[in-house]
C-alpha positions as CSV (number, residue, x, y, z in Angstrom):
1,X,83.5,10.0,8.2
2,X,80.3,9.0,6.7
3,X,80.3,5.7,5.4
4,X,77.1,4.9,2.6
5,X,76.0,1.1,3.1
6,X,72.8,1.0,0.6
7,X,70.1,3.2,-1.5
8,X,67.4,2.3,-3.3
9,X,65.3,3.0,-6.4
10,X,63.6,5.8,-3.7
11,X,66.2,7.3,-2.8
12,X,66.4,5.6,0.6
13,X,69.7,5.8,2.0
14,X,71.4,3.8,4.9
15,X,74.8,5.5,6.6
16,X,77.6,4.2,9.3
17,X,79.3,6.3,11.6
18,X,76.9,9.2,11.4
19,X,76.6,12.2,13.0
20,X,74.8,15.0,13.8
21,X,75.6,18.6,13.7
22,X,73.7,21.3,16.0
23,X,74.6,24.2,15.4
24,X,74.0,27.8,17.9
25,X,75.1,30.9,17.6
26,X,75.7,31.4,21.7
27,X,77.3,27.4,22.2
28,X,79.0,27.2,18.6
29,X,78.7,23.0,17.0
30,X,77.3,20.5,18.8
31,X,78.4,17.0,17.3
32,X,75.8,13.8,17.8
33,X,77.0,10.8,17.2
34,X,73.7,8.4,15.5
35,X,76.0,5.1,14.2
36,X,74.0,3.0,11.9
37,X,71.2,6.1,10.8
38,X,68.7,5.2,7.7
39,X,67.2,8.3,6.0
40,X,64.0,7.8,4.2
41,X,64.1,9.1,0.6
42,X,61.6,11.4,0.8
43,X,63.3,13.2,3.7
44,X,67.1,13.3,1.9
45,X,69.2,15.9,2.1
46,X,71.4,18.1,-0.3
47,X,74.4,16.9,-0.4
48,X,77.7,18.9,-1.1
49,X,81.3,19.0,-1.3
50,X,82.8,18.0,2.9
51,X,85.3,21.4,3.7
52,X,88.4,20.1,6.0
53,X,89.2,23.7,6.3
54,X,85.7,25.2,7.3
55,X,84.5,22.5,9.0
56,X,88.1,22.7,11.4
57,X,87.5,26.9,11.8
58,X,84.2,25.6,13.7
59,X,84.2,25.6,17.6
60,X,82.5,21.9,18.7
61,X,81.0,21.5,22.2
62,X,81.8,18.7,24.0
């Protein structure tokens, strides 16, 4: 799980225990694990609700 350690007035965000996901149609979910990751605000993502049950139906690779 994602853990958020600090923002700032821009929107700058540092996470823990990231990870990315890379996803393929021909090798399913690849999962990247990045640790300590900061995300400048100008390049933040949507965020949205976390699916237990969608995000299990997906195949990883290891």
């Amino acid at each position: 799980m994602i853990n958020l350690k600090g923002f700032d007035q821009t929107i700058n965000l540092i996470l823990d225990e990231s990870h990315e996901r890379v996803f393929s149609s021909s090798q399913g979910v690849e999962q990247v694990v990045l640790g300590l990751y900061i995300v400048r605000g100008d390049n933040s993502p949507s965020l949205g609700e976390f699916r237990r049950h969608v995000d299990a139906a997906l195949a990883y690779v290891a």
